[in-house]
C-alpha positions as CSV (number, residue, x, y, z in Angstrom):
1,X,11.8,-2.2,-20.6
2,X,15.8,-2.8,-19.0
3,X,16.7,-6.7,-19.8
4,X,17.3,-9.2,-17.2
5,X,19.6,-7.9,-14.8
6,X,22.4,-10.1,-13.6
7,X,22.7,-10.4,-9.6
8,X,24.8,-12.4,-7.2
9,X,24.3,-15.7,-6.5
10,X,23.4,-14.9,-3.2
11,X,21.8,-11.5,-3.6
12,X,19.1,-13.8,-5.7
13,X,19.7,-16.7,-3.0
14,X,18.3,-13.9,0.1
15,X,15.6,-12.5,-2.4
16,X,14.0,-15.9,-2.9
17,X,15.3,-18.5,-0.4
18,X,13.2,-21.1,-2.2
19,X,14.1,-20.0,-6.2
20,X,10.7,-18.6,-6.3
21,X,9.7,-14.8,-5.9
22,X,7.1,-15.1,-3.1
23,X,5.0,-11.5,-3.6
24,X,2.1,-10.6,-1.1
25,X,-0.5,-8.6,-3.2
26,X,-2.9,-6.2,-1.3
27,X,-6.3,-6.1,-3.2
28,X,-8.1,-4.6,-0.2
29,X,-6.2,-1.5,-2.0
30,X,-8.3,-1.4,-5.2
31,X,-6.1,1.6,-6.7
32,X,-3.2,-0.2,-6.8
33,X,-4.7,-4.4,-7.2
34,X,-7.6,-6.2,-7.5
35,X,-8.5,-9.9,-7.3
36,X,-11.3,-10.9,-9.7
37,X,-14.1,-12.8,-7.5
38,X,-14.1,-15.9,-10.1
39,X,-10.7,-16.7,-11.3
40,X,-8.9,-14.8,-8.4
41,X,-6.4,-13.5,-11.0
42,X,-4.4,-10.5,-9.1
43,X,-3.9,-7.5,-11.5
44,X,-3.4,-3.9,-11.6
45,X,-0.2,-1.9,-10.9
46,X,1.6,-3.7,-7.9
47,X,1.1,-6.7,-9.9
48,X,2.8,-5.3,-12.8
49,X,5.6,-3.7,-10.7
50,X,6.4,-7.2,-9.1
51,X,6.4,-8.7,-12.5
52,X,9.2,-7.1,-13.9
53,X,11.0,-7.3,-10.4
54,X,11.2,-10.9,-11.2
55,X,11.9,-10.6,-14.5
56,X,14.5,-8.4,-14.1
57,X,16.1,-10.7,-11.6
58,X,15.1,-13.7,-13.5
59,X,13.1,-15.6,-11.0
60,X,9.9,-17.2,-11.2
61,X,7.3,-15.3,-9.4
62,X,4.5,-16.4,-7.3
63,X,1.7,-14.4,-6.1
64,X,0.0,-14.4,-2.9
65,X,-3.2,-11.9,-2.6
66,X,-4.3,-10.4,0.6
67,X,-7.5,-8.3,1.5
68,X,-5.0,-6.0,4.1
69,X,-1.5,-5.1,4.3
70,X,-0.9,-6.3,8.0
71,X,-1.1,-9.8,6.8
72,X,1.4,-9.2,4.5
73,X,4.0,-7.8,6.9
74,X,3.1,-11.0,9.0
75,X,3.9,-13.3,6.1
76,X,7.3,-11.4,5.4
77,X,8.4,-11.9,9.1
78,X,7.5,-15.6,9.2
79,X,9.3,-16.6,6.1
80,X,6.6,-17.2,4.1
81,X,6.8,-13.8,1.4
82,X,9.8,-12.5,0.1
83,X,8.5,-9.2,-1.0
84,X,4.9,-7.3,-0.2
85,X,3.5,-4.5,-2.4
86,X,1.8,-2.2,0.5
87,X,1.9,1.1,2.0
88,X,5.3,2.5,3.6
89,X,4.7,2.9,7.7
90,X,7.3,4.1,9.9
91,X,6.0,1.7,12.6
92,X,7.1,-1.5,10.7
93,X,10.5,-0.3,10.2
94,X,12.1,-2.2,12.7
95,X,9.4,-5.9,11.4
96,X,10.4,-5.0,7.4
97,X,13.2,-3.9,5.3
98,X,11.2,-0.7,3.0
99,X,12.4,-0.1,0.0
100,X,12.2,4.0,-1.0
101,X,8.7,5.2,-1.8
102,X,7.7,5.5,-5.3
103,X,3.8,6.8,-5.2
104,X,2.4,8.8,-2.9
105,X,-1.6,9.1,-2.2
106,X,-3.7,11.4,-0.1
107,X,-5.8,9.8,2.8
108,X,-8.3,11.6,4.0
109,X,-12.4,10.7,4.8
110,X,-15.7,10.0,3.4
111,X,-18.9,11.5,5.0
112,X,-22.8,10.8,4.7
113,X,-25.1,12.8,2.9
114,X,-26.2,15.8,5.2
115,X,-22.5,15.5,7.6
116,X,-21.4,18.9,9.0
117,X,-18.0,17.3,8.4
118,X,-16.3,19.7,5.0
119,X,-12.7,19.0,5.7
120,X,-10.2,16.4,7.3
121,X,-9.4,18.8,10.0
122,X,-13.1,18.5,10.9
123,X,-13.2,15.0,11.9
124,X,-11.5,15.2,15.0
125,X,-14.6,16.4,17.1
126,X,-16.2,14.1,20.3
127,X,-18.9,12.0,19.3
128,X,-17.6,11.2,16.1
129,X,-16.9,7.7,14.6
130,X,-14.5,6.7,12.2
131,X,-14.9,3.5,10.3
132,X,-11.4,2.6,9.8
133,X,-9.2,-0.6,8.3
134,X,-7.6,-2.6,11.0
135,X,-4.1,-2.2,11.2
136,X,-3.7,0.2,8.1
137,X,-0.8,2.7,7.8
138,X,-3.8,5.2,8.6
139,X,-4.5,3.2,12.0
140,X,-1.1,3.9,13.1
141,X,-1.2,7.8,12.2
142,X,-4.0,8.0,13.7
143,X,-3.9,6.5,17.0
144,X,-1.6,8.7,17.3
145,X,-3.0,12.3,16.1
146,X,-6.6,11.8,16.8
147,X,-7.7,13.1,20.4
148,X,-11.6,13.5,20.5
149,X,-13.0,11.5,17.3
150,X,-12.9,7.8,17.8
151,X,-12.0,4.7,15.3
152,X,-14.0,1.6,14.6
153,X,-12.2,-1.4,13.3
154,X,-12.6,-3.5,10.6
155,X,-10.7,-6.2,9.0
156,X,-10.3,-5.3,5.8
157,X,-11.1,-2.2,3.6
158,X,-14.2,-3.5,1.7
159,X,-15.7,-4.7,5.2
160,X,-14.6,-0.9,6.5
161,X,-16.9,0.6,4.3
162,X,-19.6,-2.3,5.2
163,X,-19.2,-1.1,8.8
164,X,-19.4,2.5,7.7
165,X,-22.6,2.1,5.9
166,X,-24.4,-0.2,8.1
167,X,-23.7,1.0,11.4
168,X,-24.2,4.5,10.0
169,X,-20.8,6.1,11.3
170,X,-19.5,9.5,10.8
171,X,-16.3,9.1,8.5
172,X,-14.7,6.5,6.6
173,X,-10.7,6.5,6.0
174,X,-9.4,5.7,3.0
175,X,-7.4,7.3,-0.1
176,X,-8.9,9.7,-1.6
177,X,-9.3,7.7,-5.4
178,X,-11.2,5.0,-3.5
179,X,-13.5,7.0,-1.4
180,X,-14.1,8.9,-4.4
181,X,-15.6,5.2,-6.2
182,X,-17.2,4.6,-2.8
183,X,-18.8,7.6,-2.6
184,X,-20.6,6.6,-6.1
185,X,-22.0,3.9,-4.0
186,X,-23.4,5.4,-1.4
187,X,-26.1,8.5,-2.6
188,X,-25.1,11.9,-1.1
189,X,-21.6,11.0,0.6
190,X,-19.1,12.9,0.0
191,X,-15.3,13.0,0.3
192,X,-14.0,15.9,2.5
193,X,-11.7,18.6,1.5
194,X,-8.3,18.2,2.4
195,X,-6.2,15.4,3.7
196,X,-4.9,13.9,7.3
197,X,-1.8,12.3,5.6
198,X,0.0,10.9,2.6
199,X,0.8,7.4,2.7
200,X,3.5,6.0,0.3
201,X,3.8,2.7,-1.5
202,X,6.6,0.7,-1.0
203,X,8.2,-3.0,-1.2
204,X,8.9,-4.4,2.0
205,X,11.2,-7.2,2.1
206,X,12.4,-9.6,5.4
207,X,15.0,-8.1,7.1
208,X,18.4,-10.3,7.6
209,X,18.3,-10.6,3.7
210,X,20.3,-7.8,3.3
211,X,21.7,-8.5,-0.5
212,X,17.8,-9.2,-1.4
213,X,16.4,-6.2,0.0
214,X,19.0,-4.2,-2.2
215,X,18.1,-5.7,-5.3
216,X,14.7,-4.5,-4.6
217,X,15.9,-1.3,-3.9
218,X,18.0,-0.8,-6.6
219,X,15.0,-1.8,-8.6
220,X,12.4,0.7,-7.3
221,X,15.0,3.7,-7.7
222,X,15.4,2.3,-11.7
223,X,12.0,1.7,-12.0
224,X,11.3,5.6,-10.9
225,X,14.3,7.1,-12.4
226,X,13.5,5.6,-15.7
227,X,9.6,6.3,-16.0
228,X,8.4,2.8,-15.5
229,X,6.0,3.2,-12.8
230,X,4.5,5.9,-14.8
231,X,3.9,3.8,-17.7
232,X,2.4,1.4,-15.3
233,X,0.1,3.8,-13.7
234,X,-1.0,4.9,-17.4
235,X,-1.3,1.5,-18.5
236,X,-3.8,1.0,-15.6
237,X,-5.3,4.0,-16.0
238,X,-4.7,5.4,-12.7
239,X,-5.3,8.3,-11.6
240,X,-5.5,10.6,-8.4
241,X,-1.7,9.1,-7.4
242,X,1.3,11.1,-7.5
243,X,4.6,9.2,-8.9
244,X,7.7,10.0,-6.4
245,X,10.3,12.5,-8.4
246,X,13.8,10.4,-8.1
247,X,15.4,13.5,-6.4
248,X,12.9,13.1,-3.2
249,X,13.7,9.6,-3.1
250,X,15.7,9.1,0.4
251,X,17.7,5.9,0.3
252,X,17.0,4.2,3.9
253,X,19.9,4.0,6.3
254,X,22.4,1.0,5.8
255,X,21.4,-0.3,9.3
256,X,17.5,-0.9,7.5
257,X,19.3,-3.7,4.9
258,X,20.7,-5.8,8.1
């Protein structure tokens, strides 16, 4: 892996105010981290990523694990994270500095045994009710695009697919690798074909730390470029995701590192 990288005094001074990298870790998304129930050690690929972003800029790192991104994007606004591993949403753009998307996933739907439901473009129909995680880059699309179906809210993703088993609802929204392991747990559910959207990964950083948010930058186009979120994913053993090619990267507008 690249050595320490050597930053500006106050590029390192806006990424971590307080001389510690404060990192908001979503385990509600199990592809990408989990939080063991015992020790509550984070691990898993966003926790690796993060890891060499503070090595690289050579800043101790502290991590902070939530169950669902929007609580992330709250801690990023108020001060209290510096960076947060989550899902790229078009919405926050104007709460968050994003840094390019590096993976990409398909979100799509989980059905229950005997559902007429066979693909994504099914779900839209009246009567039907989506179990869905409050606040999720999907909640936003889908507000939005959905006309007939109707969503049912939950607070985080393990309590969505509570709500979609015990209250015996028509569809759960997810990505596809993790509906895939829910569907082990529930007998005869299925995932649909298809998908409604793709939803990238990103690191969101506060905005008004402009030097900060492009050392994160810079660091997710290296870390792409150079293969290492690949080697993370294989290290992992993840599967299911698809790794952004550096040529589709699209660096954000200056205005987004104000």
């Amino acid at each position: 892996m690249t050595e320490t990288v050597t930053i500006s005094a106050v590029a390192q001074a806006e990424l971590a105010p307080t001389g510690r990298l404060r990192a908001g870790i979503n385990y509600g998304n199990v592809i990408l981290a989990t939080r063991d129930p015992a020790s509550g050690e984070l691990s898993g690929v966003h926790v690796d990523l993060v890891r060499e972003l503070a090595r690289r800029a050579g800043l101790p790192l502290t991590l902070v694990g939530y169950d669902a991104a929007g609580a992330i994007v709250e801690g990023i606004k108020s001060g209290g994270l510096d960076v947060g591993l989550l899902s790229y949403e078009p919405a926050r753009t104007g709460e968050v500095a994003f840094s390019p998307v590096y993976l990409e996933v398909e979100a799509t739907y989980l059905v229950p045994s005997g559902s007429p439901l066979r693909t994504a473009a099914d779900v839209d129909r009246d009567g039907v009710r989506i179990a869905i995680t409050a606040r999720s880059a999907y909640e936003y699309y889908l507000l939005k695009h959905l006309t007939r179906a109707k969503l049912i809210r939950a607070p985080s993703t393990h309590a969505a697919f509570e709500l979609f088993a015990a209250s015996r609802l028509d569809a759960l929204v997810g990505l596809r690798p993790r509906l895939v392991v829910d569907a082990e747990m529930m007998p005869g559910s299925s995932v649909v074909d298809g998908r409604f959207m793709v939803v990238g990964q990103s690191i969101a950083s506060p905005r008004g730390r402009g030097a900060g948010a492009q050392v994160v930058r810079d660091f997710v186009e290296d870390a792409q470029a150079s293969g290492l979120v690949a080697r993370i994913l294989a290290k992992n053993r993840v599967r299911g995701v698809s790794v952004v090619p550096p040529a589709a990267i699209e660096r954000p507008a200056d205005r987004d590192l104000e």
